[in-house]
Each structure stands twice: as C-alpha cells, then as structure tokens.
C-alpha positions, 0 to 999 in steps of 0.5 A: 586281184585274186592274186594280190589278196593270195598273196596278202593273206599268206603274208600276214600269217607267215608274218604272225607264225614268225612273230610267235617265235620268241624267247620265252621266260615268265614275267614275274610281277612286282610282288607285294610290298616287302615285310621290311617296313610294308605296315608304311605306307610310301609314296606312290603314282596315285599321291602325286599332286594330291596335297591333302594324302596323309595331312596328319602327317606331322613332325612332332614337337617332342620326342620322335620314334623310329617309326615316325621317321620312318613314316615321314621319310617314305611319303615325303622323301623327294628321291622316292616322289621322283621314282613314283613320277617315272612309274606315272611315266612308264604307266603312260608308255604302256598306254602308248604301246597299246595304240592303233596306228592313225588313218592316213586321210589325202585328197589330190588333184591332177590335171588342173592348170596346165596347157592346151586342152589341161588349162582351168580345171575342166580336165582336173581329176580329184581324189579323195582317200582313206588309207590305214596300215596294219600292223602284222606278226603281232607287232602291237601285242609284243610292244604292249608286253615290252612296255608292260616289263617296262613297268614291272622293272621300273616297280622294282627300281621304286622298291629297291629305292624304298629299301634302301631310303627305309635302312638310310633312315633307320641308320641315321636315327641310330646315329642320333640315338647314340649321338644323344647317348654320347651327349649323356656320357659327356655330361657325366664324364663332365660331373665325375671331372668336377667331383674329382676336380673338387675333391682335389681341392679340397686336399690342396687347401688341406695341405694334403697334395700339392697345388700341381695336382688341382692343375692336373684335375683342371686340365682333365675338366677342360677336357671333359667341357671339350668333349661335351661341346662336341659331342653337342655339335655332332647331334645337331649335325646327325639332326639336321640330317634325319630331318633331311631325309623327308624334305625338311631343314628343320628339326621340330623334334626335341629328341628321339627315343629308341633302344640301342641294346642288342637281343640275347641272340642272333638267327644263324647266317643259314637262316639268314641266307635262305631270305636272301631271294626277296631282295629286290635286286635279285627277284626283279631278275625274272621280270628283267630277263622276260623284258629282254626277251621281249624286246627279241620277240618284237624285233624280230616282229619288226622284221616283217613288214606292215600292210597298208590298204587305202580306198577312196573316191575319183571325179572327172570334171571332163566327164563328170564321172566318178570312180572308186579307188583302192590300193594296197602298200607294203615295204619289201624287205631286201636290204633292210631286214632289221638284222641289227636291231635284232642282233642287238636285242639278242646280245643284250638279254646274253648280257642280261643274263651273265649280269644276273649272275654277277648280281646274285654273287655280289648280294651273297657276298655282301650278306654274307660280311654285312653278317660277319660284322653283325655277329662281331659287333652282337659279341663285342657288345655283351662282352662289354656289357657283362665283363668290362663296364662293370669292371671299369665302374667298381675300379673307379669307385675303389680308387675314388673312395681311396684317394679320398682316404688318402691311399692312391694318388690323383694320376690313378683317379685320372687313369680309372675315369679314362678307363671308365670313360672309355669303356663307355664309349667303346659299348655305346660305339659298338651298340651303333654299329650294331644296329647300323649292321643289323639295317644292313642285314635287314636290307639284304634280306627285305624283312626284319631280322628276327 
C-alpha cells in the first residue's frame, strides 16, 4: 500500500511539473470601449431580455441627427444583439471549465441467484461505493484560462462588430444627407429649366426667336422633373435603409440634418498611421496568440492521466460481515498520449502567428488607400468649392442676363445650366464621398479623425 500511494504521489507532481510547461504570451483583455463612438452606449450581455433598458429611445417625428442614428443602431441593431448573446454564451463556457468532475457513486451485488450453495441471496455480497476522479497537471486551471481567452476574443469580435455597424451608420446618413442634397439641387435645376423655359416664351411670343427654341427649352425642363423624380426615389431607398439599420421598416424621421463640408485641413498620414494600433483587428492579436497558447498548454495537460480513488462499504450475507473497500484507477498512457491533439494545437498557434502577420499588412494597406482617397476627395472638394462653383454660377448669371438682352442665343443658356448643374453635382459627390472615406479612416483607426 506504501508503494501505490509512492507511486501515486510521484505522478501527480510530475504531471503538474509537466503541465507548467507551457507556451507563455500576456493575455491581453479587452480594453476600454474605443474613442470612436464610446460616449454610445451598445447593446450588451446584461440588456438581453431586459425590455425596459434605454425605453426613451425613440425615433424622432422630425429631424434626425447623426447622433441619433447612431445611438439607436448601437442598442437596437439585431446583428450586434446576436454577438451580445454569443458573449452571454462564452460567459457560460468559462463557468463550465471551472467545474469539478462528478463523483461517480455505484452499488453492486454479486452472489445472488445462482445455484447450488449461491441460490436466494444468502451468499450475496453487496457494496456500496463513492468514487471521484482528480483531474492532474493542472487540467482544470488551463481549461478555465482557455475558456477565458475565449471570452476576450469573442469581446473583440463584438467590438470589431460595433465599429464596423458605427462607420455603416455613419456612411449611410451621409448617403441621406446628400440624397437630400440632391433632391434641393433638382429642385433648383427644376426653377432655373422654367425661368428659362419661361424666358424663351416670352421671346417666341415676341417674334424675337423661333418657336424651335421654346421646344428646346421644353425638353431641358422635362429633363430637370426626370431628374428630380429620381433623385426622389433614391431618398426613399437610402431612407429606408438607415431605418434598417436599428431593426426598423419604417422611417419616422421626416429629414435629417447633418454637415457635408470638409474641415480646412487634414492631420498627416504619419499621424494618421501611428493610431492604427487600436484597431481591434489588430489589438485582439495579443488576447489571440495567449489563446493558442493555452490550448497548447492544456493539451499537453491532457497528455497526463486522471487519478481516480473510490471507497465504499461491503455485507456479506453468509456471515453477516461487513468490510470496507477502497480503490485506486488510473489510464496508462502507451498508445494514447494525446500526440495529435498536441500537434495540432501547436500548428495552429504557428498559424496564428503567420495570420498575424498578414492582418497587420492588410490594415497598413487598407489605411493607407482609405487615406489617399481621403486626401484626394479634401483637395477635389476646395478646388470645387473656391474655384469651379463660382465660375460656373457667374457664367450662368452673365449668359442669362445676355440672352434676355438678346446677345447670346438659347444653346448657350443651355450649356451654362449644364455646366452649372453639373459642377453642383460634382462638389455634392465629392462632399459624400468625402465623409464616407473619412468613416473609413476613423475605423481603421478606432477614434475620430481630428
């Protein structure tokens, strides 16, 4: 008996000696919510099935702010409430890991019902006994700090997920910002055909043009009700859309209201690149490799095997004895010495660490176009702005002005208002796809671009 409880001991320490060597990297927890959209409050684990969280929360009846939208996104978006019940998820599987194994409790009787001198029960012998494994090499601790990497990674997912709805939110109200926007410049694309149509008019009726002119002029203001009506049918799409976005088919707002321009200036690219490190994508890296590392560490743990001790209590019914029993159980490990398990774990933390790699060039990349087209579009708009607007509004005016005097004919009005049109289409375009990049940018970087 000395010699098994020997025997035992040694096992159980070499087993925890082998289970402490393990691949080592700090786990990194999920930080604090990101600058980018953190005075939000999302949707988390501990809002699910509480329906009176936030019930001021509403859809206004009139005009909707950026805020807002981005306020009713983050608590209502059905895609974001899906990850907060696979964090509730993940909270449960680190409970589970942290659990002790069952005892295993068995009664048994032998010698009950045969033949001969073992007929009737008075030769049986029955036991009762409690047995319970311990888990070695520290199996139950390694398990728990996997299931808890678990949860940081999965916390990174939700935030990677919270970005990305915040910049989806914020590109879409720009897309009905400008649709708006679109809508005004129909709407005076659509006054500046009629003055002109009724300017025509008045010259044909006056015998001063031919009535081929007032055709001309007629065609160019069906063209402008064309354009308005759908430029309609597009705010109603990109509409529908925002409302989609916190769970909704319907949107209550009458407009929103938000600013389309520009600042004067934008921080350089190197100031730009130096915040890249918050992007969740790349700072869930460390809480990713510490996983891997894990898994490794408890493979190997499973490699050693469980003790099981069990004890009991024995009645003769022949003699009417009783007697005590104990025991002692355990896997030998000759064939199966979780080789592949282990293999495997260690392969996929190389992996993880060559992916890691990729990511962080991919995320440089992307920032770095997402910036270029920032900076492209920031130019395009003041050159529009300060240069072409204004040249293309005083064109329109002097040809205007001399065509009712009679000094230019209707094909240069025409060509002014195109041109008028167009350059205010050009500078609303590329107001909209200004502020979409600039969403980009901010994502990459998790926080405002200031």
């Amino acid at each position: 008996m000395v010699f098994v409880v020997t025997v035992l001991s040694l096992i159980i320490f070499v087993g925890g000696a082998l289970g402490d060597i393990a691949l080592t990297f700090a786990a990194s927890p999920l930080s604090e919510a990101r600058s980018l959209g953190s005075e939000f409050h999302s949707v988390q684990p501990d809002d699910l099935g509480t329906s009176s969280a936030f019930p001021d929360l509403k859809v206004p009846s009139a005009a909707l702010i950026l805020e807002q939208a981005l306020a009713l996104a983050l608590m209502k978006n059905p895609e974001l409430t899906a990850i907060s019940w696979e964090l509730r998820a993940r909270d449960a599987a680190k409970l589970q890991a942290g659990l002790l194994p069952n005892p295993v409790f068995s009664f048994e009787i032998e010698n009950f019902i045969g033949t001969g001198a073992l007929s009737g029960t008075d030769a049986a012998e029955a036991t009762l006994s409690l047995e319970q494994r311990f888990e070695t090499a520290g199996k139950r601790g390694k398990r728990k700090k996997v299931a808890a990497l678990d949860r940081v990674l999965a916390g990174w997912d939700y935030e990677s997920l919270r970005l990305d709805l915040f910049t989806e939110v914020s590109q879409i109200f720009v897309e009905v910002l400008g649709d708006q926007e679109k809508v005004k410049l129909a709407e005076d694309l659509l006054k500046l055909a009629s003055q002109v149509a009724e300017a025509v008019e008045r010259r044909v009726d006056a015998g001063k043009v031919s009535p081929v002119e007032a055709v001309k002029a007629k065609v160019a203001l069906s063209s402008a009700k064309i354009d308005l009506n759908r430029s309609e049918r597009e705010l109603i799409a990109s509409r529908l859309t925002l409302a989609a976005m916190w769970g909704s088919t319907d949107p209550k707002f009458k407009s929103v209201e938000g600013q389309l321009s520009p600042p004067a200036t934008l921080p350089s690219f190197e100031i730009v690149s130096e915040r890249l490190s918050q992007n969740p994508e790349l700072a869930r890296w460390d809480a990713e490799l510490a996983q891997r590392a894990a898994v490794v560490d408890l493979e190997k743990a499973n490699a050693v095997p469980d003790i099981s001790l069990g004890g009991g209590f024995r009645q003769f019914n022949e003699t009417d004895d009783s007697t005590l029993v104990a025991g002692i159980s355990m896997d030998l490990p000759l064939f199966d010495r979780n080789q592949g398990n282990i293999q495997e774990a260690r392969a996929t933390h190389s992996r993880a660490m060559a992916k890691r790699e990729a990511v962080v060039l991919r995320i440089r990349t992307a920032l770095a176009q997402a910036y270029r087209f920032l900076s492209t579009t920031h130019a395009e708009a003041e050159g529009l702005k300060n240069e072409l607007l204004p040249g293309a509004e005083k064109a329109f005016s002097a040809v205007s002005e001399g065509y009712r005097l009679g000094k230019f004919d209707l094909l240069d009005v025409l060509d002014a208002q195109r041109t008028l049109s167009q350059a205010r289409a050009q500078h609303l375009q590329t107001q909209i796809d200004y502020q979409k990049a600039l969403a980009d940018v901010e994502r990459l970087i998790a926080e405002k671009l200031r």
